[in-house]
Structure formats: C-alpha cells, structure tokens
MIDOSE-1310 file (N, C-alpha, C; in nm, 2 decimals, decimal comma, always signed):
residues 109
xxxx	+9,31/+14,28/+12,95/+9,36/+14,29/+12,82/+9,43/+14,15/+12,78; +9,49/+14,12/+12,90/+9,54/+13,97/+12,84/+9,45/+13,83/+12,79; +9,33/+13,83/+12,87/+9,23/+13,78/+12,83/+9,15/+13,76/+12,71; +9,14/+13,91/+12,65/+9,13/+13,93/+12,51/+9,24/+13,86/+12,39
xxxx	+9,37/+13,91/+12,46/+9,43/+13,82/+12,35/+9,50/+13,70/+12,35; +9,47/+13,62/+12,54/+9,44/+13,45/+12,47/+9,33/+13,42/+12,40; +9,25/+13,47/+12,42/+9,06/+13,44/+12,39/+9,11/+13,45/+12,15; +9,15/+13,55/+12,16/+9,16/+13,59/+11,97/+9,27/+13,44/+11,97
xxxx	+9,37/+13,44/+12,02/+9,49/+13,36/+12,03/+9,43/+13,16/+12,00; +9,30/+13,17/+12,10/+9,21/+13,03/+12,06/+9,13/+13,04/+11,97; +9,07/+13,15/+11,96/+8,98/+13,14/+11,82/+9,06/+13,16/+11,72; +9,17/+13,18/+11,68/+9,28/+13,16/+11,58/+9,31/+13,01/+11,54
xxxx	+9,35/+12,96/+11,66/+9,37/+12,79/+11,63/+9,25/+12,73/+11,60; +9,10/+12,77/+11,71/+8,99/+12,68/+11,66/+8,92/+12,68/+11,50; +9,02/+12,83/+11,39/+8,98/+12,85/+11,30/+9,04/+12,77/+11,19; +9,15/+12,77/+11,22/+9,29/+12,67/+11,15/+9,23/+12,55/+11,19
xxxx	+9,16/+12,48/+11,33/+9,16/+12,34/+11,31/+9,05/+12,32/+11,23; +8,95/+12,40/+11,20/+8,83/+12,39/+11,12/+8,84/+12,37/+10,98; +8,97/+12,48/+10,94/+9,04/+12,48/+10,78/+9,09/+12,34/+10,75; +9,13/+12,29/+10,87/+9,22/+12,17/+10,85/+9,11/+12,09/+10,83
xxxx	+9,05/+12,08/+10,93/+8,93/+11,96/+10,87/+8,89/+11,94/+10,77; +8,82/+12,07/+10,72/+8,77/+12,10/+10,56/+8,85/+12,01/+10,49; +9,01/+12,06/+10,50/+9,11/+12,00/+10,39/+9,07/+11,88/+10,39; +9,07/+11,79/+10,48/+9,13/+11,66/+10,55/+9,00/+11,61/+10,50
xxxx	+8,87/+11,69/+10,49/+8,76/+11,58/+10,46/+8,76/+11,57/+10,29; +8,80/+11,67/+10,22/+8,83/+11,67/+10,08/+8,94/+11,61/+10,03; +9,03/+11,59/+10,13/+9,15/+11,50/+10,07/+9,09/+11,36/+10,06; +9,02/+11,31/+10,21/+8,96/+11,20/+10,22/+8,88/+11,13/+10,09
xxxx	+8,77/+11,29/+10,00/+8,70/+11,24/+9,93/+8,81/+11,25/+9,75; +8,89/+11,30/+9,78/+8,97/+11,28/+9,65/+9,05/+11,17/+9,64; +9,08/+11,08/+9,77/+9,16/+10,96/+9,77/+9,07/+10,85/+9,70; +8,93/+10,88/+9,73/+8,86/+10,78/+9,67/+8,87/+10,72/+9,53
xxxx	+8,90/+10,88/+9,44/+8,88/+10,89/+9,30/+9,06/+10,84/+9,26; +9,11/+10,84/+9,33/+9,26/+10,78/+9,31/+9,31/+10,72/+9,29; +9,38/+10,61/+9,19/+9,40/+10,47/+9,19/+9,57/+10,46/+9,16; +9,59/+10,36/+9,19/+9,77/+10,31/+9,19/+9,75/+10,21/+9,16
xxxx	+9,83/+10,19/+9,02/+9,84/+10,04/+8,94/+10,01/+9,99/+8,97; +9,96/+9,87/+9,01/+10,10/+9,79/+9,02/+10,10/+9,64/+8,96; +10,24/+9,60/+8,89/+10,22/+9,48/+8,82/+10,34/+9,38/+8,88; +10,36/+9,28/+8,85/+10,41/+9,15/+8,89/+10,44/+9,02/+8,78
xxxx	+10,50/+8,99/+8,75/+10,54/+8,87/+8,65/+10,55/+8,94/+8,52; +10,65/+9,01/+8,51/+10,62/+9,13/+8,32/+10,52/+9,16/+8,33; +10,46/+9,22/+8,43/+10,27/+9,24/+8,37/+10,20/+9,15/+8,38; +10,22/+8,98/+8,40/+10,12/+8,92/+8,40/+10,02/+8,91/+8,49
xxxx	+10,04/+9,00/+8,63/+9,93/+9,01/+8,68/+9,93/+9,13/+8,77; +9,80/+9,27/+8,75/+9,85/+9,38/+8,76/+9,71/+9,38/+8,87; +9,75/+9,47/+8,97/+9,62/+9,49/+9,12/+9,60/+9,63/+9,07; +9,51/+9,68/+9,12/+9,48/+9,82/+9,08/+9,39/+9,88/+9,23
xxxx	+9,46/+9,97/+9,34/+9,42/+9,99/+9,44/+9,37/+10,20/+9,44; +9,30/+10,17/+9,53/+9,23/+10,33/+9,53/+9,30/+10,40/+9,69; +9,26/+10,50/+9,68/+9,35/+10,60/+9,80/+9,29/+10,57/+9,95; +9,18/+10,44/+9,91/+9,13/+10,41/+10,07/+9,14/+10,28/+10,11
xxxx	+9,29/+10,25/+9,99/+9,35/+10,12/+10,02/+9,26/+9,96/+10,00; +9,16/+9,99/+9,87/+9,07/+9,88/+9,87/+9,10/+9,84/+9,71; +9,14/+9,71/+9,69/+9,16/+9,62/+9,56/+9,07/+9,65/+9,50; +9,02/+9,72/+9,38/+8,97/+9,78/+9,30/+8,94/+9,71/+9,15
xxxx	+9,05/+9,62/+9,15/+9,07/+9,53/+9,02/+9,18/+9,44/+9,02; +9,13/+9,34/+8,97/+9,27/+9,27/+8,97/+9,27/+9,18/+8,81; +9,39/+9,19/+8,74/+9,41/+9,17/+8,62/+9,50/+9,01/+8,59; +9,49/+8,94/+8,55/+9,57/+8,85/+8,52/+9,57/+8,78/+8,41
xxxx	+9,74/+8,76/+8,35/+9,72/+8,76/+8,20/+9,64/+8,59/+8,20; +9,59/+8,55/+8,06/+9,49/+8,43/+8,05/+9,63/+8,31/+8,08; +9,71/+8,32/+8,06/+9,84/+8,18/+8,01/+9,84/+8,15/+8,17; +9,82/+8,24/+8,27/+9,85/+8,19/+8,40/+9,72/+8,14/+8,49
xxxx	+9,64/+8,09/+8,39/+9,53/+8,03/+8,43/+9,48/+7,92/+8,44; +9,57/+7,83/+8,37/+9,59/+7,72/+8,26/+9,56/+7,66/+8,40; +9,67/+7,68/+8,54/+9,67/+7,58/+8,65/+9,75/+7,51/+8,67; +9,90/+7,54/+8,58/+9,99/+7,41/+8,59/+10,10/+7,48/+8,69
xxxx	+10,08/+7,62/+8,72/+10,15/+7,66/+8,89/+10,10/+7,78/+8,93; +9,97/+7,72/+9,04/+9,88/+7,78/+9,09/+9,97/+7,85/+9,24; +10,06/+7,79/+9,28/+10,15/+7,89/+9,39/+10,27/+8,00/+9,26; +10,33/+8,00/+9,15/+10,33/+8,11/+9,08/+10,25/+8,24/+9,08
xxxx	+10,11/+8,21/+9,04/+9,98/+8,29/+9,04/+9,97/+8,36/+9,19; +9,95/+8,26/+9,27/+9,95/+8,30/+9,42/+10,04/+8,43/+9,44; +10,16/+8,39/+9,44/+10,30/+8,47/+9,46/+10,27/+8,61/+9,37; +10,23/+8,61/+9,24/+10,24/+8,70/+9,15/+10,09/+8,84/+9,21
xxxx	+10,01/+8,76/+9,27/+9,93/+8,79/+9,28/+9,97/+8,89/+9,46; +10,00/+8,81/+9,54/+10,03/+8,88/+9,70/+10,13/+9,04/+9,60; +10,27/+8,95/+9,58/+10,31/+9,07/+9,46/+10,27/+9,21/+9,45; +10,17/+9,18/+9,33/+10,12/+9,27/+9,26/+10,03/+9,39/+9,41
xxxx	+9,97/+9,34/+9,48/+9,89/+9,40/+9,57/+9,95/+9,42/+9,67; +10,07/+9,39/+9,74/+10,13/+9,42/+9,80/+10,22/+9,56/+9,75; +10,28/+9,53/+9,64/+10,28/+9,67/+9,59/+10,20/+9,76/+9,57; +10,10/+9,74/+9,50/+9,99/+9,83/+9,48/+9,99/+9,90/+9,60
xxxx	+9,93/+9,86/+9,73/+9,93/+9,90/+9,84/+9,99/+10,00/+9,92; +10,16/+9,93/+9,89/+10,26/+10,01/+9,94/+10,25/+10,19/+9,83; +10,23/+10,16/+9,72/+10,25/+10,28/+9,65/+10,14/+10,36/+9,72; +10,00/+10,32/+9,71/+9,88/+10,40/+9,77/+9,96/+10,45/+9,90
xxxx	+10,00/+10,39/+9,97/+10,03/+10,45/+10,11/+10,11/+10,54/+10,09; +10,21/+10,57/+10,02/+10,32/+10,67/+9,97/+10,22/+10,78/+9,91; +10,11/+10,74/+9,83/+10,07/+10,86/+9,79/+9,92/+10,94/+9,86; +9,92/+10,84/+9,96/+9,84/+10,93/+10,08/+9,90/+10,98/+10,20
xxxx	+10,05/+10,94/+10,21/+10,09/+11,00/+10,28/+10,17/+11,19/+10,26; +10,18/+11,15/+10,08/+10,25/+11,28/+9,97/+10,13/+11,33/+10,02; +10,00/+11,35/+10,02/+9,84/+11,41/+10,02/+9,84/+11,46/+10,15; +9,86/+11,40/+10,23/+9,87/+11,45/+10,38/+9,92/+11,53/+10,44
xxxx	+10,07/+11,51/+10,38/+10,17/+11,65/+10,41/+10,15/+11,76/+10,39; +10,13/+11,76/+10,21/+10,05/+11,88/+10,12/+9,89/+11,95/+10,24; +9,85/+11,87/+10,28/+9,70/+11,92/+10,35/+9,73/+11,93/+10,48; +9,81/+11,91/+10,53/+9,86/+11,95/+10,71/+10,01/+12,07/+10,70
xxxx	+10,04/+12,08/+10,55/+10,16/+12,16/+10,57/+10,27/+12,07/+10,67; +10,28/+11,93/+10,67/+10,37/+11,85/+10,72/+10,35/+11,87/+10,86; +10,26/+11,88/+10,91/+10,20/+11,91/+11,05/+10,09/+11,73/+11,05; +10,19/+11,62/+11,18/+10,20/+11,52/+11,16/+10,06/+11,50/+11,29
xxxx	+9,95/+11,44/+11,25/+9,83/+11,43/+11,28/+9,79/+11,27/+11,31; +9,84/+11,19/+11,42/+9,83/+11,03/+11,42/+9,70/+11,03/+11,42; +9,67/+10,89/+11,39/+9,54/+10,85/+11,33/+9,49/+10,87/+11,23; +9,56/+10,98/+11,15/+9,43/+11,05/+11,05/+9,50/+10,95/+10,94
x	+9,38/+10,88/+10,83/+9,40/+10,82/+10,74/+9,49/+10,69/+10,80
C-alpha cells in the first residue's frame, strides 16, 4: 500500500513539473512581445528593450548628433540601456514569481 501512495505522491509532482513547464514556456513566449522603455538626458535619448533582454530600438533626439560631445551621447546612451535593461529584469522577474507561485527555479530565464 505504501508503494501505491509514493508512486500517486510522484506522479503528482511529475504533473505539477509538466504544468510548470507549460507556464514557463508561455511566459518565455510572452516576454518576447514585451517591451520596457527607458530614457536619459530629458528624453534625449530613449532604449527600448524586450523581455529577452535584446535592444529593440534606440531613439536619439537630432540636437545630440551635431557631434560637438560625442562622450555626452555615449553616457546618455550606456544610461538609457542600462536602465532599460535593469527594468526588463524586474519585470521578468514580477513574471516568474507570478508563474512558479514564488517557487525559486535557478537558471530559468
């Protein structure tokens, strides 16, 4: 009898890790469609990144192109995509919790 009910007891977990996957591969495909805009200099130069952490667009107003301070631009630019970045990562990590029920899964994403 006990056998029976580790045997139900693992096909319980191997059913949950299957549900989880499911989630995990739909969360994966929803990150894609996801973007986080971040800006730098009032807006003069805004990154625009998606949920699998890849620079998507990058925006910069025309006045900072002139060339008369190309480390400005530089700066404004690390900036902008360094934040962008950091937000993405906060909001794949909000997506993760939601899809693991805060059940902490290293490697994933």
């Amino acid at each position: 009898m006990s056998k029976v009910v580790k045997n139900t007891g693992l096909n319980q977990i191997l059913s949950q890790a299957q549900k989880l996957q499911g989630r995990l591969g739909r969360l994966e495909e929803d990150m894609k469609a996801k973007v986080v805009e971040a800006s730098a200099g009032d807006g003069k130069v805004t990154a625009v990144v998606n949920g699998n952490r890849e620079l998507i667009a990058l925006n910069i107003a025309p006045e900072l192109l002139n060339g008369e301070n190309p480390e400005l631009l530089e700066n404004l630019i690390i900036s902008a995509v360094n934040t962008a970045l950091n937000n993405v990562r906060e909001m794949v990590n909000y997506e993760m919790n939601r899809a693991t029920g805060g059940f902490s899964i290293p490697g994933l994403m």
